[in-house]
C-alpha positions in Angstrom: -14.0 71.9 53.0 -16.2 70.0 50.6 -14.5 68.2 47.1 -15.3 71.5 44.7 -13.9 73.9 47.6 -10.2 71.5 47.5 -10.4 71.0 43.4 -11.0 75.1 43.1 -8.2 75.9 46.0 -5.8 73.3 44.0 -6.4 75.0 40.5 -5.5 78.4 42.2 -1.7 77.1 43.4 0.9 77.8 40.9 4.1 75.3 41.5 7.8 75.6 41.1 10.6 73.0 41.5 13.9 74.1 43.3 16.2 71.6 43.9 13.8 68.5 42.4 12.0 69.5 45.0 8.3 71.0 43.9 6.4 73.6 45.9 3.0 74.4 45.0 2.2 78.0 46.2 -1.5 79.4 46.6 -3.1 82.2 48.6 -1.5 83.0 51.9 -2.6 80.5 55.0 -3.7 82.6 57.8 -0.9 81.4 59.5 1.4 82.6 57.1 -0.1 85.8 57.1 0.1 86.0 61.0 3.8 84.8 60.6 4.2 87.5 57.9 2.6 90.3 60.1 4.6 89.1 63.2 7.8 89.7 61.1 6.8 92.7 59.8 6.3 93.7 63.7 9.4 93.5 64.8 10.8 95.1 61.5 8.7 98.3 61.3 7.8 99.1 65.0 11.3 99.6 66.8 11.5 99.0 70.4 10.2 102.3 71.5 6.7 101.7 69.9 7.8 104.1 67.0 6.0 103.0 63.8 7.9 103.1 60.5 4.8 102.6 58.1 5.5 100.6 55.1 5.7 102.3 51.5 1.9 102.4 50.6 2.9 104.1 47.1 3.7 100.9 45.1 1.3 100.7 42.1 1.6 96.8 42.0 1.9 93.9 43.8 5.5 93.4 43.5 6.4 96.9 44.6 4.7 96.2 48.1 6.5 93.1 48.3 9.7 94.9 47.1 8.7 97.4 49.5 8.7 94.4 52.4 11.9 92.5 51.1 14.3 95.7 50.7 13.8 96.2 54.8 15.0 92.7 55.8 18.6 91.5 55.9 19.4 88.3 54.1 18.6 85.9 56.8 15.0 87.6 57.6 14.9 86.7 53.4 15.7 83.1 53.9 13.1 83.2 56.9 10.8 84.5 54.9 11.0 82.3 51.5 10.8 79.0 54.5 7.5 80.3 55.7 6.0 81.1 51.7 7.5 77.5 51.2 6.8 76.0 54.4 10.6 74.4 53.9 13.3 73.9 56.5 15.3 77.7 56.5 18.5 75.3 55.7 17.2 74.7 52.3 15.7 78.0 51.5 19.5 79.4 52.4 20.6 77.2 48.8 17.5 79.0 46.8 19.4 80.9 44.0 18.1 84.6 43.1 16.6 83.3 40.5 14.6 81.2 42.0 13.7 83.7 44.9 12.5 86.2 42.1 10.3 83.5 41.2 8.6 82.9 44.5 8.0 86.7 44.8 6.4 86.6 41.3 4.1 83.7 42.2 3.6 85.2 45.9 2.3 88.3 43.9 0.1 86.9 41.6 -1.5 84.5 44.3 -2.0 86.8 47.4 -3.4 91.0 47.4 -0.4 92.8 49.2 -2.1 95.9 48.6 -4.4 94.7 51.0 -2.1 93.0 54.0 0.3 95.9 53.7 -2.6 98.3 54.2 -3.9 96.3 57.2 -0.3 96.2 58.6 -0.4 99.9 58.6 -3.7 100.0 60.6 -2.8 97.5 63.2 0.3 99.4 63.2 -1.5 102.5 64.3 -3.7 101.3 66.5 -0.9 99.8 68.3 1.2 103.0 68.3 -2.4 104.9 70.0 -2.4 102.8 72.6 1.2 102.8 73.6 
């Protein structure tokens, strides 16, 4: 990655401090996104192979994510806000709601859930096709 590349990434990355503790959050790694699509496996395709496709009706952002959020219990949540943080799940278990609101709201304006929601449900498909 070449100096522009890092200075443009770096501008994109909206921070927050939690704790005195300051997370800067950008697009999505791909290994957050795997992580993310992995987690969503085992949430939405039961043992059987059955697909439950996610809600694809949101008109924004934060209804996909709501979409995502409202099928996890609370320790897939904390799971979850440790892998958008990349933070130990200990400390993401003390994040208050309001502060988890915040993530989401800065997850949303950083990444296009639209589009990994809609890729979930192909992949989710296929999978079901060939089982």
């Amino acid at each position: 990655m070449n100096e522009l590349e890092t200075i443009l990434e770096e501008q994109e990355k909206k921070s927050i401090t939690i704790s005195d503790r300051k997370f800067e959050i950008g697009k999505l790694s791909i290994k957050q996104v795997l992580s993310l699509i992995k987690k969503l496996g085992k949430i939405f395709i039961n043992s059987s192979g059955k697909v439950k496709a996610i809600s694809k009706d949101g008109k924004t952002n934060f209804d996909d994510v709501v979409a995502i959020v409202e099928a996890l219990d609370e320790n897939e949540v904390i799971e979850l806000l440790g892998m958008l943080l990349n933070a130990d799940v200990e400390f993401c278990s003390t994040i208050s709601f309001e502060d988890t609101i915040e993530i989401i709201a800065i997850v949303c304006e950083q990444n296009d859930f639209k589009k990994i929601i809609k890729n979930f449900n192909r992949v989710a498909e296929a999978t079901k096709k060939s089982n």
